[in-house]
C-alpha positions as CSV (number, residue, x, y, z in Angstrom):
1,X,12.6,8.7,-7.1
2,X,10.8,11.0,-9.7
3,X,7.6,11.3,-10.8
4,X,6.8,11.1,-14.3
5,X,3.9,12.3,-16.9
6,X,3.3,10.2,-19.5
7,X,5.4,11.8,-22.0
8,X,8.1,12.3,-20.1
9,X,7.7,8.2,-19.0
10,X,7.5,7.2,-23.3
11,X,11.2,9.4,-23.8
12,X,12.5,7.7,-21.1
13,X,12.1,4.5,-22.5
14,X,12.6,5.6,-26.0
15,X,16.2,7.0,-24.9
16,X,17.1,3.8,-23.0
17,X,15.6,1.5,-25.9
18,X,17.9,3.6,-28.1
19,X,21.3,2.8,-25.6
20,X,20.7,-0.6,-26.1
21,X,18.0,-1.2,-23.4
22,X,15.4,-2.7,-25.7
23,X,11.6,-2.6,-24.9
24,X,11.9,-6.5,-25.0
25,X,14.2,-6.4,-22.3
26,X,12.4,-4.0,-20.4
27,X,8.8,-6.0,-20.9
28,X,10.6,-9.3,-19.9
29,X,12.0,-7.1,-15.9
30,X,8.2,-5.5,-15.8
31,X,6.9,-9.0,-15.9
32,X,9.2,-10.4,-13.3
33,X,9.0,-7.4,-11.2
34,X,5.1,-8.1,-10.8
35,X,5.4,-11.3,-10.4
36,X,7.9,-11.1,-7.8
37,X,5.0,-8.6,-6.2
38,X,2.1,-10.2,-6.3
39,X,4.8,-13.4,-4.7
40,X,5.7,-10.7,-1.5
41,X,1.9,-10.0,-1.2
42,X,-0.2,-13.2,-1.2
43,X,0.4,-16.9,-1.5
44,X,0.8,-18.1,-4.9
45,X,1.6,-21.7,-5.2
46,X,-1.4,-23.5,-5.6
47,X,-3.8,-20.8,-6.4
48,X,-5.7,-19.7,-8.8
49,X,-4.6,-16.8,-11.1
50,X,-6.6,-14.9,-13.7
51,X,-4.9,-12.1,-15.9
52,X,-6.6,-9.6,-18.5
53,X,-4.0,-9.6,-21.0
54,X,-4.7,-6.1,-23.4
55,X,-3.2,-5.5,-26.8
56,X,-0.3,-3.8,-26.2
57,X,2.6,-3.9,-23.6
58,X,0.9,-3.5,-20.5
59,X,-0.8,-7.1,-21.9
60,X,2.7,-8.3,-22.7
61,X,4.2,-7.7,-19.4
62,X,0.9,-9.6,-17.8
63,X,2.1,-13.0,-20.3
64,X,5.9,-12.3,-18.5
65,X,4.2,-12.5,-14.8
66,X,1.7,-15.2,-16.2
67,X,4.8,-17.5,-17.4
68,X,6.8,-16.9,-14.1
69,X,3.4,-17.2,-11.7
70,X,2.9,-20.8,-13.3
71,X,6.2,-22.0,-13.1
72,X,5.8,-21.0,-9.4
73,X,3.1,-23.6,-9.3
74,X,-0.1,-21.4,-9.7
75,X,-2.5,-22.6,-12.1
76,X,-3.0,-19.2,-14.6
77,X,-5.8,-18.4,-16.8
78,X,-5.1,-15.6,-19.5
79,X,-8.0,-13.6,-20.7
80,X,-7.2,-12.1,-23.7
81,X,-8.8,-8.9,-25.0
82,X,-7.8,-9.9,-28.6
83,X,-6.1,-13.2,-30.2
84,X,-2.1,-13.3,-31.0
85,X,0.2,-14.2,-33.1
86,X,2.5,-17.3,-31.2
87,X,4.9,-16.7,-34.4
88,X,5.8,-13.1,-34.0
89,X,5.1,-12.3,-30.0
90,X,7.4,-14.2,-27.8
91,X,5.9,-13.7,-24.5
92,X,2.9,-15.4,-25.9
93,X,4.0,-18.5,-26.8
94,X,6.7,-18.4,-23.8
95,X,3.1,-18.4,-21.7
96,X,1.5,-21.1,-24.2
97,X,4.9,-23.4,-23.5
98,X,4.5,-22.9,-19.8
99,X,0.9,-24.1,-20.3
100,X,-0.9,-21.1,-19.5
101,X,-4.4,-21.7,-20.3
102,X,-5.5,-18.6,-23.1
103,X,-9.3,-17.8,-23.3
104,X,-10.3,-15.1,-25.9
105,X,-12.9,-12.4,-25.3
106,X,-14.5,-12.9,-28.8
107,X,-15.1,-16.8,-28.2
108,X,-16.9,-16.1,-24.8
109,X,-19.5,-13.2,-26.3
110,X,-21.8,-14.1,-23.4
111,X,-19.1,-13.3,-20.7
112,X,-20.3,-16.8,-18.6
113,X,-16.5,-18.6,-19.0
114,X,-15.2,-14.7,-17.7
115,X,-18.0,-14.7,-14.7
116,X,-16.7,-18.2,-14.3
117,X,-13.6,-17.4,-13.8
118,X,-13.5,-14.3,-11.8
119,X,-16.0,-16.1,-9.4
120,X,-13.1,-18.7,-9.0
121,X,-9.8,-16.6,-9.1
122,X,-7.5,-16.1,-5.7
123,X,-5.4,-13.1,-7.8
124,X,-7.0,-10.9,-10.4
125,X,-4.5,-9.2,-12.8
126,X,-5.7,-6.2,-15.0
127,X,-3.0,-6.0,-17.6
128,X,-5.6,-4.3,-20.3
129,X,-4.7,-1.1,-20.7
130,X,-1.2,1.0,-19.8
131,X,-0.4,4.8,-19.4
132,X,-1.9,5.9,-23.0
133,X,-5.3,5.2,-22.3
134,X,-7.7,7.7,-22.0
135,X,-11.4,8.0,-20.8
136,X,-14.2,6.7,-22.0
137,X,-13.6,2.9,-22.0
138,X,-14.6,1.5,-24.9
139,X,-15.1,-1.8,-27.2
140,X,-13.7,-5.6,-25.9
141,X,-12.2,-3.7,-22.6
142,X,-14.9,-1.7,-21.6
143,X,-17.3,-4.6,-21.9
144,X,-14.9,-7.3,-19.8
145,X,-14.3,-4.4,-17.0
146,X,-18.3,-4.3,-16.8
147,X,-18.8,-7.7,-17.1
148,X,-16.1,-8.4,-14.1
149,X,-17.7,-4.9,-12.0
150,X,-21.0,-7.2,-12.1
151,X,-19.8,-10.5,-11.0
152,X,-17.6,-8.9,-8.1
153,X,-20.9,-7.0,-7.3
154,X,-22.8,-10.4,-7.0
155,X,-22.4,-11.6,-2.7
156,X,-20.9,-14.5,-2.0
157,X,-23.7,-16.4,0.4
158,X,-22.6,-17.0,3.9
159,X,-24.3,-20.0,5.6
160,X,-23.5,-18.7,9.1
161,X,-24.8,-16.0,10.6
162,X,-21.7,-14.4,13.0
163,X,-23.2,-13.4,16.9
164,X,-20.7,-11.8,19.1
165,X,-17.8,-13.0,17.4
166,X,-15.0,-11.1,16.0
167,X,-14.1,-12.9,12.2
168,X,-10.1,-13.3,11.2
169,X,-9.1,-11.0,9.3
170,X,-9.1,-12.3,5.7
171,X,-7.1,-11.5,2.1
172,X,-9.8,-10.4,-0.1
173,X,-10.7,-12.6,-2.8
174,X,-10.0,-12.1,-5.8
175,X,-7.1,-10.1,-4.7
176,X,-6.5,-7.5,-7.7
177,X,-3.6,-6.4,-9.0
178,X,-3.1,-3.2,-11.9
179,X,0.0,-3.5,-14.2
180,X,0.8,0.6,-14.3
181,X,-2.5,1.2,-13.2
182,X,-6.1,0.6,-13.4
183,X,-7.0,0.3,-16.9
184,X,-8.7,3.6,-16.9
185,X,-6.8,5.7,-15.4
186,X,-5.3,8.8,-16.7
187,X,-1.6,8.4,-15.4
188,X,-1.5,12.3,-15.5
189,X,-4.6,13.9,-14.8
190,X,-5.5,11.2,-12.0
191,X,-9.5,11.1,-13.2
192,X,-10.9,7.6,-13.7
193,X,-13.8,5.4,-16.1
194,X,-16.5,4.6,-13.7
195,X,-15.3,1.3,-15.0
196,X,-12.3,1.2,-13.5
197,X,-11.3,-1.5,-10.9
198,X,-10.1,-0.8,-7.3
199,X,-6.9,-2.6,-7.1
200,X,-5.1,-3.5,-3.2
201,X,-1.7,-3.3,-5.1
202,X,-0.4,-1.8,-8.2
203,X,3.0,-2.6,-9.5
204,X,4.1,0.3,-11.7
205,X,7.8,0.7,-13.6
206,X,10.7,2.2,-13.2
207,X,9.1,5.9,-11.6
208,X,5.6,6.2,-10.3
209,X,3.2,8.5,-12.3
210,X,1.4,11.8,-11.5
211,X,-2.4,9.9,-12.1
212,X,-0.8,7.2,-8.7
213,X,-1.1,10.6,-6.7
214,X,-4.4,12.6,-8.1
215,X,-7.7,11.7,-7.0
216,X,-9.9,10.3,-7.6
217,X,-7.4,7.8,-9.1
218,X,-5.2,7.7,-6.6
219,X,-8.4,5.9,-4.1
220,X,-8.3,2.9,-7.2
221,X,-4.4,2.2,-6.7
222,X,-4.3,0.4,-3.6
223,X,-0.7,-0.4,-2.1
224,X,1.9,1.1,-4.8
225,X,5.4,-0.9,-5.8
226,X,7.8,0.3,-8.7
227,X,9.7,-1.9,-10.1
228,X,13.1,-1.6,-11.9
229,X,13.1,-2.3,-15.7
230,X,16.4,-1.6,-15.9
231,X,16.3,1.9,-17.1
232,X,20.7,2.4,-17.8
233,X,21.6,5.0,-14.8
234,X,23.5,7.4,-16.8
235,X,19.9,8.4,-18.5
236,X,18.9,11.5,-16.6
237,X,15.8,12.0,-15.5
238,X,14.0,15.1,-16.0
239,X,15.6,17.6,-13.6
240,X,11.9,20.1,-13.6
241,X,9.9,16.5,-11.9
242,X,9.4,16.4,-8.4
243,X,10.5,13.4,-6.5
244,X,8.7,11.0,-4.3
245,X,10.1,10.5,-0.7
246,X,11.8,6.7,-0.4
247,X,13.0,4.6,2.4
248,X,16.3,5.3,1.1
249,X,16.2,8.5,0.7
250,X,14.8,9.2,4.5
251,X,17.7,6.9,6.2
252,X,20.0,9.1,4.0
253,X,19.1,12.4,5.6
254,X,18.8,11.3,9.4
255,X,21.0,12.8,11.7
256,X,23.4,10.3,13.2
257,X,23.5,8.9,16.4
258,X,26.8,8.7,18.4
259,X,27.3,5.9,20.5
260,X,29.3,8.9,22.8
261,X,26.5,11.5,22.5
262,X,24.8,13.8,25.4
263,X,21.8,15.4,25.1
264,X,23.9,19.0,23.7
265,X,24.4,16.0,20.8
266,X,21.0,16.2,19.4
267,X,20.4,20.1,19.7
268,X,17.6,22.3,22.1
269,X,14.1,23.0,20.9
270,X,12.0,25.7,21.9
271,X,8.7,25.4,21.5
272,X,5.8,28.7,22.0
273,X,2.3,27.1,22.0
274,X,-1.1,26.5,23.9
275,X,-3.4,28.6,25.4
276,X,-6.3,27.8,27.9
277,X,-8.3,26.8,24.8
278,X,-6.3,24.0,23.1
279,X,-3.8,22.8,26.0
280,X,-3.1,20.1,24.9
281,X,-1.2,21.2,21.5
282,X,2.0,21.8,23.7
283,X,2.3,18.6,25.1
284,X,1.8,16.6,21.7
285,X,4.1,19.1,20.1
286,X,6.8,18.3,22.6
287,X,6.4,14.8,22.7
288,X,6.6,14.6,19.6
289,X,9.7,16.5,19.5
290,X,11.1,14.4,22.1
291,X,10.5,10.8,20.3
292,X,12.0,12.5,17.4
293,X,15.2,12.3,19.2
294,X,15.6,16.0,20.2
295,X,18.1,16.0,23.2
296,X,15.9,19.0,24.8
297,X,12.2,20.3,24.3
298,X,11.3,23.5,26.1
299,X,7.8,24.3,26.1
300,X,7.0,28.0,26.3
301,X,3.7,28.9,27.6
302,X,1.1,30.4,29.5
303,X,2.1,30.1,33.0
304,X,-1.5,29.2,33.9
305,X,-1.1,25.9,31.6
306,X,1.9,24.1,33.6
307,X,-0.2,22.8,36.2
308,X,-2.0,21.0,33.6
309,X,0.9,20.2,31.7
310,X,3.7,19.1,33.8
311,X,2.4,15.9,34.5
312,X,1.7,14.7,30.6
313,X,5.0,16.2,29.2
314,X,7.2,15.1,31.7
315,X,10.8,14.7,29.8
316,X,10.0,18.8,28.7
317,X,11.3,21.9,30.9
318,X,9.4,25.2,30.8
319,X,9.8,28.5,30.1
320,X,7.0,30.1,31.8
321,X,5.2,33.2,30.6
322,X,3.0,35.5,31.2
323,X,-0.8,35.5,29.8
324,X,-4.1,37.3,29.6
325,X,-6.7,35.0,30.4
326,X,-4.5,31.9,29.3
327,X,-3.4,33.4,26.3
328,X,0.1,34.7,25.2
329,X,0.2,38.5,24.9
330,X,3.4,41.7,24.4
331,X,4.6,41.4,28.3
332,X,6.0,37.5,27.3
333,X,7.9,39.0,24.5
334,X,10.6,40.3,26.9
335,X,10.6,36.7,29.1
336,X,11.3,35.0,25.6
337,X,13.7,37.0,23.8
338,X,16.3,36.8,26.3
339,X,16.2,32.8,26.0
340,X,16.0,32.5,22.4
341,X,19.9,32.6,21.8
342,X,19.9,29.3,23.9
343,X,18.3,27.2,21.5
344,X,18.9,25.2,17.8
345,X,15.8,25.4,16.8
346,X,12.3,27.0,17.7
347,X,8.5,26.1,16.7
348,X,6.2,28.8,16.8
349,X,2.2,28.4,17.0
350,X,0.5,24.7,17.9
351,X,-2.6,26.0,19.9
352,X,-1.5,29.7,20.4
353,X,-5.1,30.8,19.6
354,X,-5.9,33.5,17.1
355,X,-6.8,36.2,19.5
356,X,-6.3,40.2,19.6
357,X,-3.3,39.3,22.2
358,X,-1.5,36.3,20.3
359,X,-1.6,38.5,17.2
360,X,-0.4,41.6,19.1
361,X,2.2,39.0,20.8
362,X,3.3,37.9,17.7
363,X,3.8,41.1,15.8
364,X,6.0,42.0,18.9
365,X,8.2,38.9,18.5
366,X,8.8,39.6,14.8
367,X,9.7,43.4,15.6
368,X,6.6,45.5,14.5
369,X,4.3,47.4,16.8
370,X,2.1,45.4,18.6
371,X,-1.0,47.6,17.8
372,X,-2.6,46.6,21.2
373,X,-2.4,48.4,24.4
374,X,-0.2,46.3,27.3
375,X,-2.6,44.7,29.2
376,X,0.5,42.2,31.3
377,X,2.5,43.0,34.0
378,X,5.9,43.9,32.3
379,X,6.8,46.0,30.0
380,X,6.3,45.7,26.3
381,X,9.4,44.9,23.9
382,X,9.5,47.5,21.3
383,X,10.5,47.5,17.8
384,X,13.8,49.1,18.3
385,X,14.6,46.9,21.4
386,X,13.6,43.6,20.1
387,X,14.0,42.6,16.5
388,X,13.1,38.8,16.5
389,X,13.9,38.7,12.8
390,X,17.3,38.8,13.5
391,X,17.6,37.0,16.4
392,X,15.7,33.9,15.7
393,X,17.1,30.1,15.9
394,X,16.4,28.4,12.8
395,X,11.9,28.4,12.6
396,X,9.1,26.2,12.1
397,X,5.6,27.9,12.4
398,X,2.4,26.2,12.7
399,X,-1.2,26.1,12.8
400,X,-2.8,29.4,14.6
401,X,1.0,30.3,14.1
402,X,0.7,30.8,10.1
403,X,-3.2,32.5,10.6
404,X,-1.7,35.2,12.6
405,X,1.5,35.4,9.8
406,X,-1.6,35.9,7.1
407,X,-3.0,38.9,8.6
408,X,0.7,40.7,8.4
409,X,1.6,42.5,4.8
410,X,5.5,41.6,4.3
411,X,5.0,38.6,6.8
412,X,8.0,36.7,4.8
413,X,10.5,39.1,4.6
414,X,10.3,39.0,8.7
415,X,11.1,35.2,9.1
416,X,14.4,34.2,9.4
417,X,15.5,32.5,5.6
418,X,14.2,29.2,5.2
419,X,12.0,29.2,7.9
420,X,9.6,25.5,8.2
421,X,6.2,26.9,6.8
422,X,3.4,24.3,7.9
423,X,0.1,24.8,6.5
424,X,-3.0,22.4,5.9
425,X,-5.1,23.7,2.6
426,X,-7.5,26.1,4.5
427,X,-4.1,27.8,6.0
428,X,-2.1,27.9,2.6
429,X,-5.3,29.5,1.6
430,X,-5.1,32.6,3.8
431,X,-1.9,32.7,3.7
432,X,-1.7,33.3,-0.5
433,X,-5.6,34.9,-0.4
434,X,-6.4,32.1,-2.7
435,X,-9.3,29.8,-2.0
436,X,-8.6,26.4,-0.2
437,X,-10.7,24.1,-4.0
438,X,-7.6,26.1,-6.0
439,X,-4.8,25.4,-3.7
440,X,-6.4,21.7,-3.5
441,X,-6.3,21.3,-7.1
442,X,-2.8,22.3,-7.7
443,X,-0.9,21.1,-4.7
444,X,2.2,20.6,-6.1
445,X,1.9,23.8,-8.0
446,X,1.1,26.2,-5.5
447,X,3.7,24.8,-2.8
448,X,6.8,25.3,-5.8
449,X,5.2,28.7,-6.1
450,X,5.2,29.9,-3.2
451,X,8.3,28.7,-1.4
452,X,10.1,30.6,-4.1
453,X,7.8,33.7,-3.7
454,X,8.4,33.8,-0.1
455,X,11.7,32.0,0.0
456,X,10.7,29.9,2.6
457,X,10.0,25.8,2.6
458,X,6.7,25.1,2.5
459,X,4.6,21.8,3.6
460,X,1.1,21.6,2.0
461,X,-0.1,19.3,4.1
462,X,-3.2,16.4,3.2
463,X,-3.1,13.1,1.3
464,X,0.5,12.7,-0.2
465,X,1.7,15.7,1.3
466,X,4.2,18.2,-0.6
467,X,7.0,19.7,0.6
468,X,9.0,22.6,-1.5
469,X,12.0,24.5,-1.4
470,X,13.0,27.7,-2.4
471,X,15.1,26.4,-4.9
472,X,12.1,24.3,-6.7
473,X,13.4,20.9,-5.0
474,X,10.1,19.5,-4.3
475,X,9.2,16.1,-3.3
476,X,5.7,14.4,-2.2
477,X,5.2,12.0,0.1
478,X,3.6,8.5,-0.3
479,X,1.1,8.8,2.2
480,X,-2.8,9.5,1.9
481,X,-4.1,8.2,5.5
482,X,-7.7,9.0,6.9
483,X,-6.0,8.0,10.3
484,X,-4.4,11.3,10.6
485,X,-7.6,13.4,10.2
486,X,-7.9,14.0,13.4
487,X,-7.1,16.7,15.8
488,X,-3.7,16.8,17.2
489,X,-1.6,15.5,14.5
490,X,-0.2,18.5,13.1
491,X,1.0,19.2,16.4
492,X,2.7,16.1,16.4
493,X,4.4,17.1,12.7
494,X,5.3,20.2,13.7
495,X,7.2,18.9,17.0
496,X,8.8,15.6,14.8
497,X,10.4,19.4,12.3
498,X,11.6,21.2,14.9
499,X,13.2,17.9,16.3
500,X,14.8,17.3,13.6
501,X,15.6,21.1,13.0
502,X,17.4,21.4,16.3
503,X,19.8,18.5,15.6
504,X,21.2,20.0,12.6
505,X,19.3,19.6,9.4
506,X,18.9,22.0,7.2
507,X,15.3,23.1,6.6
508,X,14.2,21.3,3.9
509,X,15.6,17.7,4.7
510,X,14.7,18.0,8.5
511,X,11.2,19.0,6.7
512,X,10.9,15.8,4.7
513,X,12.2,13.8,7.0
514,X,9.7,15.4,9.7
515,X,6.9,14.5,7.2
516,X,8.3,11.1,6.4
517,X,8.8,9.5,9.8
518,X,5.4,11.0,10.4
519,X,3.6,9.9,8.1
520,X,5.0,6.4,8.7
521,X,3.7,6.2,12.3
522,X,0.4,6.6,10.6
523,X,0.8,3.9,8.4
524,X,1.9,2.0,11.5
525,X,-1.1,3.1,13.3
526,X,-3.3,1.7,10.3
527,X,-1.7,-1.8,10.6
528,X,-2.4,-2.4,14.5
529,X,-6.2,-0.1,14.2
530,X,-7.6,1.0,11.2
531,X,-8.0,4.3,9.8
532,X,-10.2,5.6,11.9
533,X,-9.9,6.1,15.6
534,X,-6.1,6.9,15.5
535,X,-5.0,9.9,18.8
536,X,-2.3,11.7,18.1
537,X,-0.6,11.3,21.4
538,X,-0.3,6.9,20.3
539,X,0.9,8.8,16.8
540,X,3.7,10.7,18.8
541,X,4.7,7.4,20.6
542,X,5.5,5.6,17.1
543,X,7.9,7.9,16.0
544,X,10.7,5.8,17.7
545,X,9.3,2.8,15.8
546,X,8.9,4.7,12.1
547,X,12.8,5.5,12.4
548,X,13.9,1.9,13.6
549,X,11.7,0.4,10.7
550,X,13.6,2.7,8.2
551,X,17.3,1.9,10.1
């Protein structure tokens, strides 16, 4: 599914309304997709339903929803920005035949019927303004948006006073819904009026918008839907506009499962992590890679670690090797190389540590002098006996993985092609010498820009997370969870890619679908705890559950 500007949104509908597809028609499927929404979301029948019906079509597609939510037995008040015209606007005097009460800003100049109302309403609609508007609000909306901002800031009063009690969870009242968006949002820029209303749902149409995945706006969307106006297939969208990741596009791309499968079925993953310092990063890595149906994870690591490890990564095998002080240095290059051809995949980096000996030990691995003395107890590879850049299983590096790459002139032309590049903003940061407020302010930007600089696919990770190609494929994920700030949960991507890389995907799809499925435990986690509090080892153990929910 693509994401659209505004422009690019108005052509579409233009070119469909001139195929035949009128606007009426596509107004009368906006209206019943959000009612059909706001149905799937919270009761209806019997409720009370206020909707801010603006001038224009975002306003008309509120009267469509208002007609079909009183037919389904709620009692619906319209709030109308401006009067119209029952003779030439149908969906107005559909509503006024269905007995939708109509209230008009100008005959309640005090705001006391609106306050009234809004004190009363179950579901609050803000149909007032659609993609064309622009910051500053101003005249009849900016002074109901204000008006409603000061009632909703008014507490209700609570005659009991809760001691050592834990309350049921409750639906907020009023419940608000946006038609598009918040009126006051800019659907490209993603900036909002301080007027603005937080809404728990919006219900956009027929492609989300690039203002549903900037913030600040995107913190005022709440839970987004898109609903089909019937926009005729064989219009094209724009081929330059990144995609958002769907459920249907995610249970497209996972490998299958054979009913007569082995473990060789779902491929070998080798995975070089952990030091003495962050132990821990192996075992969510191959955990992860485990629940993400990898037939085998190999953990490579400092042989000092497996004491510690064995016992909380027990479905992994080991590949011991050998360390300076508990982290990876030039003797392990020789122990590795010879087992790399047995693998399908192989993730470098989750808690390597960025010392002089993992940076000396990875310039070894990717063929260069090591630039540090041999402090192990076997022999260093050289450059002309080991040249990992040829020899590599298809590669996903992470975390201390990608600091390391960023000290290293030429770093991309030593990765195999299409090599899984993982970094968080402060990594993509050193690894373009750009600062981490630039690369934050043009995510989708600098991740098209720099998989096809370094022809390798890139995952700028953070809220709605971005994932590029080479080729300029890009889509973004519809994810932005505070439950996954925590430490550990890279680890657990990063294990979920190489999964997925091992059992045959190329390296973009088993990227997205890494991203996807991880993601989606998150959102999992949120239901059962909140967004806050969220390990990354219970995130590791939903993966199972994020690919069943999508099967």
């Amino acid at each position: 599914m693509y994401i659209l500007s505004v422009s690019e949104m108005r052509a579409l509908e233009s070119t469909a309304n001139i195929a035949g597809h009128s606007y009426a028609q596509m107004m009368e499927l906006a209206g019943q997709g959000l009612a059909l929404a706001i149905h799937r979301r919270v009761t209806v029948k019997g409720r009370r339903v206020l909707i801010l019906v603006g001038p224009g079509n975002n306003g008309g597609d509120g009267l469509v929803a208002a007609r079909l939510l009183q037919e389904t037995g709620a009692t619906v008040t319209a709030y109308l920005t401006q009067p119209r015209n029952a003779a030439e606007d149908p969906v107005y005097r559909q509503a006024q035949e269905r007995r939708v009460t109509m209230i008009y800003a100008d005959a309640d100049r005090n705001g006391e019927e609106l306050g009234r109302l809004v004190a009363q309403c179950h579901i609050l609609v803000d149909a007032l303004l659609g993609t064309g508007a622009k910051s500053p609000l101003r005249g009849a909306v900016a002074d109901i948006l204000r008006k409603i901002q000061n009632s909703l800031a008014q507490p209700s009063p609570d005659p009991l006073t809760r001691l050592n009690t834990v309350p049921e969870p409750t639906e907020p009242r009023p419940f608000i819904v946006a038609v598009d968006g918040p009126s006051g949002l800019d659907f490209d820029a993603g900036t909002v009026d301080p007027l603005t209303l937080k809404a728990h749902l919006t219900v956009t149409f027929a492609a989300p918008k690039w203002g549903h995945f900037r913030f600040p706006g995107a913190d005022y969307v709440g839970e987004l839907l898109v609903a089909n106006i019937g926009i005729p297939e064989n219009i094209d969208m724009p081929k330059t506009s990144p995609q958002v990741a769907t459920p249907a596009l995610i249970r497209e791309w996972l490998p299958p499962r054979p009913a007569n499968a082995h473990k060789g079925t779902f491929g070998k993953a080798l995975i070089v992590a952990g030091s003495v310092n962050y132990t821990g990063a192996a075992a969510l890595a191959a955990s992860a890679a485990v629940r993400a149906g990898v037939g085998l994870a190999t953990l490579a690591i400092p042989n000092l670690l497996h004491a510690a490890l064995a016992p909380i990564a027990p479905e992994a095998t080991y590949l011991l090797l050998p360390h300076t002080l508990g982290v990876l240095d030039v003797p392990a290059i020789a122990v590795l190389a010879e087992k790399l051809g047995d693998y399908s995949a192989l993730l470098l980096g989750p808690g390597l540590s960025h010392t002089a000996e993992t940076t000396a030990f990875l310039r070894g691995l990717l063929g260069l002098e090591p630039k540090k003395r041999n402090a192990g107890f076997l022999p260093a590879a050289s450059e002309s006996s080991f040249s990992a850049a040829r020899q590599f299983p298809p590669l996903v590096v992470d975390a201390d993985g990608l600091n390391i790459l960023s000290e290293i002139p030429d770093w991309p032309t030593l990765l195999p092609d299409e090599t899984i590049l993982t970094p968080h903003p402060g990594e993509m940061a050193r690894l373009t010498g750009l600062g981490a407020a630039e690369i934050q302010e043009n995510r989708l930007e600098m991740a098209r820009k720099y998989a096809h600089t370094w022809k390798h696919v890139v995952v700028l990770k953070g809220a709605f997370t971005v994932i590029a190609a080479p080729s300029g494929e890009t889509i973004v994920l519809p994810f932005a969870n505070p439950g996954l700030s925590s430490a550990g949960t890279g680890d657990v991507l990063a294990g979920a890619m190489v999964a997925l890389r091992a059992q045959g995907l190329p390296a973009f799809q088993a990227a997205v679908v890494g991203a996807y499925l991880h993601g989606l435990a998150g959102e999992l986690a949120r239901q059962r705890i909140g967004d806050a509090g969220l390990a990354a080892s219970e995130l590791a153990h939903l993966l199972p559950e994020a690919r069943r929910r999508l099967m």
